[in-house]
C-alpha positions as CSV (number, residue, x, y, z in Angstrom):
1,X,96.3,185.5,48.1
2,X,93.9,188.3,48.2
3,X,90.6,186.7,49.5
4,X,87.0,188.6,49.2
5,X,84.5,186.6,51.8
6,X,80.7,187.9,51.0
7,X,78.5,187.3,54.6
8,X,79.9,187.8,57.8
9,X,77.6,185.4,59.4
10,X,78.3,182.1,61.6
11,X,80.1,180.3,58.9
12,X,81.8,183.5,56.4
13,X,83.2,185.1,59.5
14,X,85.1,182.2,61.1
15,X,85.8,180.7,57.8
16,X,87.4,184.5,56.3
17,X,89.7,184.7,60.0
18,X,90.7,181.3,59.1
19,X,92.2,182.8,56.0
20,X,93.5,185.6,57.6
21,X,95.4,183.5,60.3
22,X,96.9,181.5,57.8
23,X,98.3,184.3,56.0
24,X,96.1,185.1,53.5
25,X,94.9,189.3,53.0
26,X,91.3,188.5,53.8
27,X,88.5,191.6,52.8
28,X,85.1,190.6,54.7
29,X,82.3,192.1,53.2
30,X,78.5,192.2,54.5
31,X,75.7,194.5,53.6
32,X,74.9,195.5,57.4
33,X,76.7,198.5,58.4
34,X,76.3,197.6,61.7
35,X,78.2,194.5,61.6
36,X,80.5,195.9,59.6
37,X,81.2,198.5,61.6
38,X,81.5,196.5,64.8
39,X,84.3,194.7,63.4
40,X,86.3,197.8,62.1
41,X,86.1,198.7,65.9
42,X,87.3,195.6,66.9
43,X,84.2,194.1,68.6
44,X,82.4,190.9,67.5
45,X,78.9,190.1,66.1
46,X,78.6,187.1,68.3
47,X,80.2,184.6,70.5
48,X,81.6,181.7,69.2
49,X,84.1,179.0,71.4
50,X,87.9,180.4,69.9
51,X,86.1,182.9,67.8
52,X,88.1,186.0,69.9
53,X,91.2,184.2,69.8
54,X,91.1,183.8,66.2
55,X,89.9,187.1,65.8
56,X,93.2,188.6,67.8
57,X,95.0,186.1,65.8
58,X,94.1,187.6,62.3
59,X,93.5,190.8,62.9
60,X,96.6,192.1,61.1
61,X,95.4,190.3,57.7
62,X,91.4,191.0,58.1
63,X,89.3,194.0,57.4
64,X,86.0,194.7,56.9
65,X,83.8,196.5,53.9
66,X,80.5,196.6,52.4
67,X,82.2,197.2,49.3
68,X,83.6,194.2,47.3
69,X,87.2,194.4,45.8
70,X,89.3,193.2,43.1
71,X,90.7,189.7,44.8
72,X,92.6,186.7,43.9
73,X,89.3,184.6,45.3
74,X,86.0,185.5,46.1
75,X,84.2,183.4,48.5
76,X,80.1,183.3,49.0
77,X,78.8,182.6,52.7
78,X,75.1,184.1,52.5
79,X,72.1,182.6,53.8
80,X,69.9,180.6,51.4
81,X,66.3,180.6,53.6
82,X,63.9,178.2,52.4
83,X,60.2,180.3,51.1
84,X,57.8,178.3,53.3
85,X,55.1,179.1,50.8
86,X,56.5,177.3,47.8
87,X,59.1,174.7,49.7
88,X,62.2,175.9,47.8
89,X,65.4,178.2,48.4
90,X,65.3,181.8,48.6
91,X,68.5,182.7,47.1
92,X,68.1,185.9,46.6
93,X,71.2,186.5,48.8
94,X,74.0,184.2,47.0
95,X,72.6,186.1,43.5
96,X,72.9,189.6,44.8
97,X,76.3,188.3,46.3
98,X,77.1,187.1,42.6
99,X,76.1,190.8,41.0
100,X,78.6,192.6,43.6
101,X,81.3,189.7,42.3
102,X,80.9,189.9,38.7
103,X,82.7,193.5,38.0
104,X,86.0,192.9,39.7
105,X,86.7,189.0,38.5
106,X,89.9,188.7,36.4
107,X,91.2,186.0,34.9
108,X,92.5,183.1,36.6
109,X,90.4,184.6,40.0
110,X,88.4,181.1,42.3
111,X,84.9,181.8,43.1
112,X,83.9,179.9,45.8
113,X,80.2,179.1,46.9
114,X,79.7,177.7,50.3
115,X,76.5,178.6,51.0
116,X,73.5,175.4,51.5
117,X,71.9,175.3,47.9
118,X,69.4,173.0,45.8
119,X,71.4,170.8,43.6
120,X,72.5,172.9,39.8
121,X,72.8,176.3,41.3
122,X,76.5,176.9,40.5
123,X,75.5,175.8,37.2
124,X,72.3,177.7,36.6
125,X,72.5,180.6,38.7
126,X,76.1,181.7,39.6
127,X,77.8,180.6,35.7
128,X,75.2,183.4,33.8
129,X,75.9,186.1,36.3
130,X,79.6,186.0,36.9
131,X,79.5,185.4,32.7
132,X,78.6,188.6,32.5
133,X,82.1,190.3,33.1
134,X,82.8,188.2,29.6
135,X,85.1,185.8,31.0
136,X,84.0,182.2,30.5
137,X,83.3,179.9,33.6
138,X,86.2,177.1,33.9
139,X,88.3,178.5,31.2
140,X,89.0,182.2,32.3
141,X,88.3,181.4,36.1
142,X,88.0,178.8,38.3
143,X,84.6,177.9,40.1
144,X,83.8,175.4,42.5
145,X,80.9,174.7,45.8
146,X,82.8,173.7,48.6
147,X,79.8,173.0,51.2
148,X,80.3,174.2,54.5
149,X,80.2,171.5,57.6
150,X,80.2,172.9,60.8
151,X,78.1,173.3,64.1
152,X,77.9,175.9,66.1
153,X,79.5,175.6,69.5
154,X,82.1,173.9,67.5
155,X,82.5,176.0,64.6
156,X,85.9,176.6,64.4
157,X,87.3,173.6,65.2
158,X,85.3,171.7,62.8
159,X,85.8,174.0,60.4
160,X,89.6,173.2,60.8
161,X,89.0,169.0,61.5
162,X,86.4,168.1,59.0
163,X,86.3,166.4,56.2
164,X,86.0,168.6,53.3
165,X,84.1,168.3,50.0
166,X,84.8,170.4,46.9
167,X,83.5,170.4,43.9
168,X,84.7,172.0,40.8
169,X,83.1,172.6,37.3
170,X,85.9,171.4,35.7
171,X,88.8,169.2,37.7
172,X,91.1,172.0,37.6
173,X,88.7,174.4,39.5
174,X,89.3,171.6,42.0
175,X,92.2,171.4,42.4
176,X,93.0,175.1,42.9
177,X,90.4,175.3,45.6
178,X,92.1,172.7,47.4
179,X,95.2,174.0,47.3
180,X,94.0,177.3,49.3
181,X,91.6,175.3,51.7
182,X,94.4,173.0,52.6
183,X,96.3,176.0,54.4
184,X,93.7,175.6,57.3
185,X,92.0,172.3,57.2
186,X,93.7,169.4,58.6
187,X,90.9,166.8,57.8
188,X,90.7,165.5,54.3
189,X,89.5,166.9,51.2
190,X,87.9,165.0,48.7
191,X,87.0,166.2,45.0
192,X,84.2,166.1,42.6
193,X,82.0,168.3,40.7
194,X,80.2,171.3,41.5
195,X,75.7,169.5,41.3
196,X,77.6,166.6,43.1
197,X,79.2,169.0,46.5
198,X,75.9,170.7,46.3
199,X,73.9,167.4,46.4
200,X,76.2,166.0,49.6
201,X,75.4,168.8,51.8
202,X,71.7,168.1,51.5
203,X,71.8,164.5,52.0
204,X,74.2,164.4,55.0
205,X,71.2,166.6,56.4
206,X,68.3,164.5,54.6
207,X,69.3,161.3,56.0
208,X,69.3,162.9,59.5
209,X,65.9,164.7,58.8
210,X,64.0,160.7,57.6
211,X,65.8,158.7,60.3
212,X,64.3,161.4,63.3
213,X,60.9,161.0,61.5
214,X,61.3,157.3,61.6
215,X,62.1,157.5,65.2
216,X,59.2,160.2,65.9
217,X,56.8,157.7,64.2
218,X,57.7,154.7,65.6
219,X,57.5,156.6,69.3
220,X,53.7,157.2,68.0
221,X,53.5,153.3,66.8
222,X,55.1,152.5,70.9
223,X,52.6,154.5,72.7
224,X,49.5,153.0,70.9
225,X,50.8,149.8,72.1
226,X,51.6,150.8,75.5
227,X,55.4,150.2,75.0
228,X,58.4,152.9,76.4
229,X,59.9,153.9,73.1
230,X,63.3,154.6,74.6
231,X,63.1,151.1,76.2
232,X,62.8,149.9,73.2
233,X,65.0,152.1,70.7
234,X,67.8,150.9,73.5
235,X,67.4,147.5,73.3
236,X,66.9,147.7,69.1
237,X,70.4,149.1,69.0
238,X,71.7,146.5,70.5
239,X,71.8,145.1,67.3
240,X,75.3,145.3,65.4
241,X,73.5,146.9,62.3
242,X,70.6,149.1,63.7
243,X,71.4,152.5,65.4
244,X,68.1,154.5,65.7
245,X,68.1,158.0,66.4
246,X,65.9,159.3,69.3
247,X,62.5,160.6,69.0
248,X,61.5,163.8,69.8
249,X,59.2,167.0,69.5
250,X,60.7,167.9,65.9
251,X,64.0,168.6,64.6
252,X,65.8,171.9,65.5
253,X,68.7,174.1,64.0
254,X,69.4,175.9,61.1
255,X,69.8,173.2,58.4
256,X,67.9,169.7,59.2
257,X,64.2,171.2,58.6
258,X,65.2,172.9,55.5
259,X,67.8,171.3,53.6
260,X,65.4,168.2,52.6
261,X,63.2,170.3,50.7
262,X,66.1,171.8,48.3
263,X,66.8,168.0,47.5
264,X,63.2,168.0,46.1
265,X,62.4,171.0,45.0
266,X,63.0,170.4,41.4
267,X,62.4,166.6,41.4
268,X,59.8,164.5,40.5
269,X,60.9,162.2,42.9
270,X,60.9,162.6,47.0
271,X,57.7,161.4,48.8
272,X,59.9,159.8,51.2
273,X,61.7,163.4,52.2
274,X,58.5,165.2,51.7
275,X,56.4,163.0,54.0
276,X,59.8,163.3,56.6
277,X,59.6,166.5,56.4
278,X,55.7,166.5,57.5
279,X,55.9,163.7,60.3
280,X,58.7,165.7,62.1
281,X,57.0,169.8,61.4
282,X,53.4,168.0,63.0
283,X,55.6,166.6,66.3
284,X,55.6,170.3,68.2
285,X,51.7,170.1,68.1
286,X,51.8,166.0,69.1
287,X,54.0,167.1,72.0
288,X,51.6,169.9,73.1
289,X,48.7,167.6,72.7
290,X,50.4,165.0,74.6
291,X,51.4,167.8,77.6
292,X,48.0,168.8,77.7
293,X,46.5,165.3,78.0
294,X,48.8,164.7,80.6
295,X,47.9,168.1,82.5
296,X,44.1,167.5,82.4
297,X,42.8,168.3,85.9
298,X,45.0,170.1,87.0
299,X,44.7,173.8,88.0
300,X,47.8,176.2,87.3
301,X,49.8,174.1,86.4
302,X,53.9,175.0,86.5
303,X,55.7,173.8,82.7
304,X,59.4,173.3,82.8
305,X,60.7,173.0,79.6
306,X,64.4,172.0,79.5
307,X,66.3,172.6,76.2
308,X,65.4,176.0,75.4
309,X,68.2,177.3,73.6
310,X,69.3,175.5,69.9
311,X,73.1,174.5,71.9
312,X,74.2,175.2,75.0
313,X,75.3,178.7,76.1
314,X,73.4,180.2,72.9
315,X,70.3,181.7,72.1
């Protein structure tokens, strides 16, 4: 198949080589020149653990445009940031990445959207635009959200590993996503619909986000009573059913502090995930406070903050 990937980022540039090594004709396409010059040259936009040797490995399948192309599948891999004014997802980038699609789709062509969105976006947003070339969504072509999982440091080989959720607007879309996914993924791949794949990603990262905050407000709780949290998180897990995560000054990452609110953002429901989301944003500011109490009298003092970098060996 001919395969279109929109966003050469951390996730649509390992994910389009994928394709490429497996034998697909893979077109990458991303809006930055730069980038997209870089990788006509041969050169990559960052480092990734087996990025260069998949790179070497598809090179003979991959190329790079900022011009999308009639394809056999067009896949979505654009950054949804959250506005921090209103709490919800910018995604200004998966719509512009539909208005380059809708032109060149044929019938019987797969859309694919992996990018992190707030539950009914396929539905609402990507179905209206890619409508417009007057084929009908489900009937003329197939559509489904096929959340990404992957961290970096271990992109690629979760990528490859991982479980895999897709879901389809109809069963069909499906089905034929999972057909071209399985040349590359060895872990399994599990089917549903569209608002459900979408709803999956954010939970997996939502549960994360509450049980930190737990953890970060219990630590509070501990202190208060003069008790060593980690003492006691230890000897709590000792129980066959309890397995607290560890507290600490916030969560960190590209996903966790976000994802949570485009659970909410159109729900009447969420003060659970909402007052999560504020227990673990107010922890850097707890820390410093803490740091400074513990620093009082002390002239010059020398800070050395381990942990730095999001993962090890990366900016």
């Amino acid at each position: 198949m001919k395969i279109s990937v929109l966003g050469l980022g951390y996730i649509g540039l390992p994910t389009a080589l994928l394709f490429a090594a497996s034998g697909h004709e893979v077109v990458g396409v991303d809006i930055d020149k730069r980038k997209v010059e870089l990788l006509n040259s041969g050169k990559l936009p960052f480092q990734e653990p087996g990025l260069e040797e998949l790179f070497e490995k598809a090179k003979n399948n991959f190329r790079v445009s900022t011009e999308v192309e009639e394809s056999d599948v067009f896949l979505i891999a654009v950054p949804t940031p959250l506005d921090f004014h209103t709490k919800a997802a910018d995604l200004k980038y998966v719509k512009s990445a539909a208005e380059m699609i809708w032109s060149h789709l044929r019938k019987d062509n797969l859309v694919i959207l992996e990018s992190t969105v707030p539950p009914k976006t396929t539905e609402r947003l990507l179905i209206p635009i890619l409508e417009k070339s007057g084929l009908k969504a489900g009937i003329d072509f197939y559509l489904v959200h096929c959340p990404e999982r992957a961290i970096p440091g271990k992109t690629i080989h979760e990528m490859v590993h991982n479980d895999r959720i897709i879901g389809g607007i109809t069963p069909e879309s499906a089905q034929r996503a999972k057909e071209l996914y399985s040349s590359f993924v060895k872990g399994e791949i599990y089917l549903t619909d569209a608002t459900t794949a979408e709803f999956v990603k954010l939970i997996e990262n939502t549960y994360r986000d509450v049980n930190i905050a737990l953890a970060n407000e219990l630590a509070k709780i501990a202190e208060e009573y003069g008790i060593n949290i980690w003492e006691a998180i230890e000897l709590a897990n000792k129980h066959p059913r309890v397995n607290f995560h560890k507290p600490g000054p916030g969560v960190g990452g590209h996903c966790i502090a976000i994802d949570p609110w485009f659970v909410i953002q159109d729900s009447s429901y969420g003060k659970i995930i909402a007052l999560a989301r504020h227990v673990n944003d107010t922890m850097p500011n707890y820390t410093l406070r803490k740091v400074r109490e513990m620093l009082n009298g002390i002239k010059n003092p020398t800070i050395t903050v381990f942990g730095v970098a999001y993962k090890g060996e990366r900016r």
